[in-house]
C-alpha positions as CSV (number, residue, x, y, z in Angstrom):
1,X,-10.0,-15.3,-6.1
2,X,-8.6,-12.6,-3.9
3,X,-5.4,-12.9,-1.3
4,X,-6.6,-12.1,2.2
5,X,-3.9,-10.0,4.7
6,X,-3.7,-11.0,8.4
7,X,-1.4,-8.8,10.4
8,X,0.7,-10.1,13.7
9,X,3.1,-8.7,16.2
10,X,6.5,-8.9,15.0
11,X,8.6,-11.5,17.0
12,X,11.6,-11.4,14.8
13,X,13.3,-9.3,12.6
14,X,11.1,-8.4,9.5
15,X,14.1,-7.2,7.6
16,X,13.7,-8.2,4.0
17,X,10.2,-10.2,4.9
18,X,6.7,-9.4,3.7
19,X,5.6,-7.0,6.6
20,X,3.1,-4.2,7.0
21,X,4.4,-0.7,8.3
22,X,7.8,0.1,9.3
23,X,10.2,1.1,6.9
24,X,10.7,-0.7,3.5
25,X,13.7,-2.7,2.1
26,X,14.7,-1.9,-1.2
27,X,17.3,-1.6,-3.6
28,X,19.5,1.6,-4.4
29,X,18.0,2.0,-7.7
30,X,14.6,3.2,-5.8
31,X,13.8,6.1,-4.0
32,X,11.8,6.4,-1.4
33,X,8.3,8.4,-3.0
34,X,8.0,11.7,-1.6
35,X,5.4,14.4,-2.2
36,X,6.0,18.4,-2.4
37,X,4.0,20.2,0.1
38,X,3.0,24.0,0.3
39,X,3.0,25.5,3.6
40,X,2.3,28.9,3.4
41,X,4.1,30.0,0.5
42,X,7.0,27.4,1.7
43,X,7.6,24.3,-0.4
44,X,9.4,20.9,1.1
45,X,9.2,17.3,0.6
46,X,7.0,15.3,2.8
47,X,8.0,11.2,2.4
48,X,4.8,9.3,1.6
49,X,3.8,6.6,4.6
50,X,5.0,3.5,3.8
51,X,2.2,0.7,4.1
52,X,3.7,-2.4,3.2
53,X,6.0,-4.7,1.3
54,X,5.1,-7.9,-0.4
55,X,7.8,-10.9,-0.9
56,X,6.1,-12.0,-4.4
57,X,7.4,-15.7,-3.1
58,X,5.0,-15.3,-0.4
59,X,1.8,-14.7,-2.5
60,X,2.9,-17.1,-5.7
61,X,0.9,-19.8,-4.0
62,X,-2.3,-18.4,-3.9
63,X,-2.0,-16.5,-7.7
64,X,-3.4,-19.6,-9.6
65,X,-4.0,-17.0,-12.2
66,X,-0.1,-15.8,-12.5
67,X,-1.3,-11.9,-11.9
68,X,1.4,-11.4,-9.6
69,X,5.5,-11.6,-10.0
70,X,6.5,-14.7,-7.9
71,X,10.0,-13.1,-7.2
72,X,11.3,-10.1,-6.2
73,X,8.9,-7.3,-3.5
74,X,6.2,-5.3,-4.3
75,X,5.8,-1.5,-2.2
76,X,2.9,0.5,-1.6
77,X,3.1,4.2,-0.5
78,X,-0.1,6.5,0.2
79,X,-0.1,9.9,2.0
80,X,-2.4,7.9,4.6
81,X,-1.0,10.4,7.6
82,X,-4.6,12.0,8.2
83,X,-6.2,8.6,8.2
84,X,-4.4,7.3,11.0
85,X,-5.2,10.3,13.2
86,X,-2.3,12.9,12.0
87,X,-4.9,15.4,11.3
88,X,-2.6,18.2,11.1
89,X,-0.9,17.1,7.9
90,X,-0.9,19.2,5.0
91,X,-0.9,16.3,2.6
92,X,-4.5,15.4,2.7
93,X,-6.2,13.5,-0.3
94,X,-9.9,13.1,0.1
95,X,-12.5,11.0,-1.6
96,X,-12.3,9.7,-4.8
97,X,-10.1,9.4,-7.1
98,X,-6.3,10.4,-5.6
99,X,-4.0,12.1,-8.0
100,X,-0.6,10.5,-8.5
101,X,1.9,12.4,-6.3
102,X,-0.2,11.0,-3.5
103,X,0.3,7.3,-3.7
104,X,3.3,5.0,-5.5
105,X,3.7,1.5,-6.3
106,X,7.6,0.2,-6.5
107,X,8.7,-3.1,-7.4
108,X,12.2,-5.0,-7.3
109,X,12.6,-7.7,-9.2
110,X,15.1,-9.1,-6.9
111,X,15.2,-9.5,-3.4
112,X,19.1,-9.1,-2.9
113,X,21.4,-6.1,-1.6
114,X,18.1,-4.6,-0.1
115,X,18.4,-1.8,2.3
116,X,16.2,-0.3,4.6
117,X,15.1,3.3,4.2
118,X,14.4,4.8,7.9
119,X,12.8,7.7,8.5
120,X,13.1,9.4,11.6
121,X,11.6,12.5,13.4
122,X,13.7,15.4,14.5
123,X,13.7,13.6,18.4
124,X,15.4,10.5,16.5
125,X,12.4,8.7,16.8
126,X,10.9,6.3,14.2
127,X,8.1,8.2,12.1
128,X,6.1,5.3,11.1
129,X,4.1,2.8,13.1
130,X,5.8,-0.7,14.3
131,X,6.3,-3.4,11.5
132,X,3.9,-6.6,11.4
133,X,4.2,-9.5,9.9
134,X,2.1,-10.6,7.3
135,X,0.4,-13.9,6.7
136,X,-1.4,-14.6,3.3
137,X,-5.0,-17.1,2.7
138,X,-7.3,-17.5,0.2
139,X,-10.3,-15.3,0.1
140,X,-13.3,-14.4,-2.3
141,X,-13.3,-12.0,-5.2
142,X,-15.5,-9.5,-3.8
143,X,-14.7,-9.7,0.1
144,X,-14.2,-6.4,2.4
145,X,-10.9,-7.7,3.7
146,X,-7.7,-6.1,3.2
147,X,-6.5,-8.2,0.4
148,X,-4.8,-8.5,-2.7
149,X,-6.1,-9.4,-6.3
150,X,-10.0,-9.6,-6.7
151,X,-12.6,-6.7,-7.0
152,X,-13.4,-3.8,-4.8
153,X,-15.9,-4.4,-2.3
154,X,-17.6,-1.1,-3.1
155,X,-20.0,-1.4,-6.3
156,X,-19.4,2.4,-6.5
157,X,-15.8,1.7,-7.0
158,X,-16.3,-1.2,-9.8
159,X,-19.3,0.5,-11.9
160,X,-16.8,3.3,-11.6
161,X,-13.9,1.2,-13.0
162,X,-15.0,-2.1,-14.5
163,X,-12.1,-2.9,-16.7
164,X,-9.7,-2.9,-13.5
165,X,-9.1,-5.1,-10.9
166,X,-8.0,-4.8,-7.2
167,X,-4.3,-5.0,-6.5
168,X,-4.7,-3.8,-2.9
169,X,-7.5,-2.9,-0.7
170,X,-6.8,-1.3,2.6
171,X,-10.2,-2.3,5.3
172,X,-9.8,0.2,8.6
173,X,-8.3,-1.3,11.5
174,X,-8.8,-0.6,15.0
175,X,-5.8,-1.9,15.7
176,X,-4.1,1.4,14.0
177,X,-6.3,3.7,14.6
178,X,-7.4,3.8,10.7
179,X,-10.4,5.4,9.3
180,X,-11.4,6.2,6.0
181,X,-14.4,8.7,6.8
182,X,-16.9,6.6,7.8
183,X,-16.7,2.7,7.1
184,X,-14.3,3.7,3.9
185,X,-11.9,1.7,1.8
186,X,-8.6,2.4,0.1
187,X,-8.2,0.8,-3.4
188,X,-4.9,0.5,-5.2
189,X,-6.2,-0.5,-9.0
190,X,-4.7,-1.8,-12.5
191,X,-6.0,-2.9,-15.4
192,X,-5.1,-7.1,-16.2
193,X,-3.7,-5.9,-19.5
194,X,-1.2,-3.2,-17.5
195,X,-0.6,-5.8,-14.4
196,X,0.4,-8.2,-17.2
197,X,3.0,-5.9,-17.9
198,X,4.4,-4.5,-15.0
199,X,3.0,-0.7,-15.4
200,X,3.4,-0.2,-11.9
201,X,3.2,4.0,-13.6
202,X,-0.1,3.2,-14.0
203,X,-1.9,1.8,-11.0
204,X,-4.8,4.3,-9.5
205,X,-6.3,4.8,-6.4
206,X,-9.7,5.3,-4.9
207,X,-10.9,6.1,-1.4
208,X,-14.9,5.2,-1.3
209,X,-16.6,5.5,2.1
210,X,-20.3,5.0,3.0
């Protein structure tokens, strides 16, 4: 069983909600994940796009299996700029398998005293697309939705890694302006044993495209 992720047009604050794009909501004791970048011989930190948040309440009914905290948020973070048209960014993974410093997966247990982490071009603008909300149903294993839980869609990406599982898949969206190559799918993946115990250190990720 896999958890499928609709997106709609905020009508209401998302602060402290599950909620795609935006910024994220979280606790002191996290940092927002950045990567270093090399420009030229010049080195700064570049903060990592913030996809979503999960409110682990929000998901507990569909885990039958208990994969999944059922309290406290989940984050994801990718450097997913290029993908959603910023082709001039310098922090550019490409297929396969993505080495750590481009992606990061945070989790509060708690979802008290969050705050959110904006970050803003030089103009004072908001660098990050507006926040949706996020509503949750029950889907199959295997299906090419953006989801939680399940299998990758792509047999490559299973045959690949068969003792893991799919803890988020990221489908392109029109809607955003998101392409993965050609037809291609983000995976965020764990192993049950490590997603049993909250090895969030040791999640990978996998872009596949046809």
């Amino acid at each position: 069983m896999s958890i499928k992720l609709s997106f709609h047009k905020a009508d209401s604050d998302l602060t402290g909600q599950s909620k795609w794009w935006g910024f994220p909501d979280m606790p002191d004791n996290l940092d927002y994940p950045e990567i270093t970048v090399n420009d030229d011989g010049d080195q700064y930190e570049d903060p990592l796009t913030f996809i979503c948040q999960i409110r682990c309440e929000d998901i507990a009914p569909f885990d039958k299996e208990n994969l999944l905290p059922h309290e406290g948020m989940l984050y994801f973070f990718a450097a997913m700029d290029y993908y959603l048209g910023d082709i001039d960014t310098l922090a550019y993974p490409g297929m396969g398998d993505w080495e750590t410093p481009y992606y990061k997966v945070l989790y509060s247990p708690t979802c008290e005293n969050l705050h959110t982490h904006k970050i803003l071009y030089d103009d004072g603008t908001p660098a990050c697309r507006p926040a949706e909300a996020i509503s949750f149903e029950k889907t199959e294993p295997c299906d090419d939705d953006t989801k939680l839980l399940g299998f990758p869609y792509f047999d490559e990406i299973r045959e690949l890694f068969p003792e893991h599982i799919s803890l988020l898949q990221i489908d392109e969206n029109d809607d955003w302006n998101l392409r993965f190559i050609d037809c291609g799918m983000l995976c965020f993946l764990m192993t049950p044993d490590d997603l049993k115990n909250r090895r969030w250190s040791q999640v990978k990720c996998y872009l596949h495209s046809f």
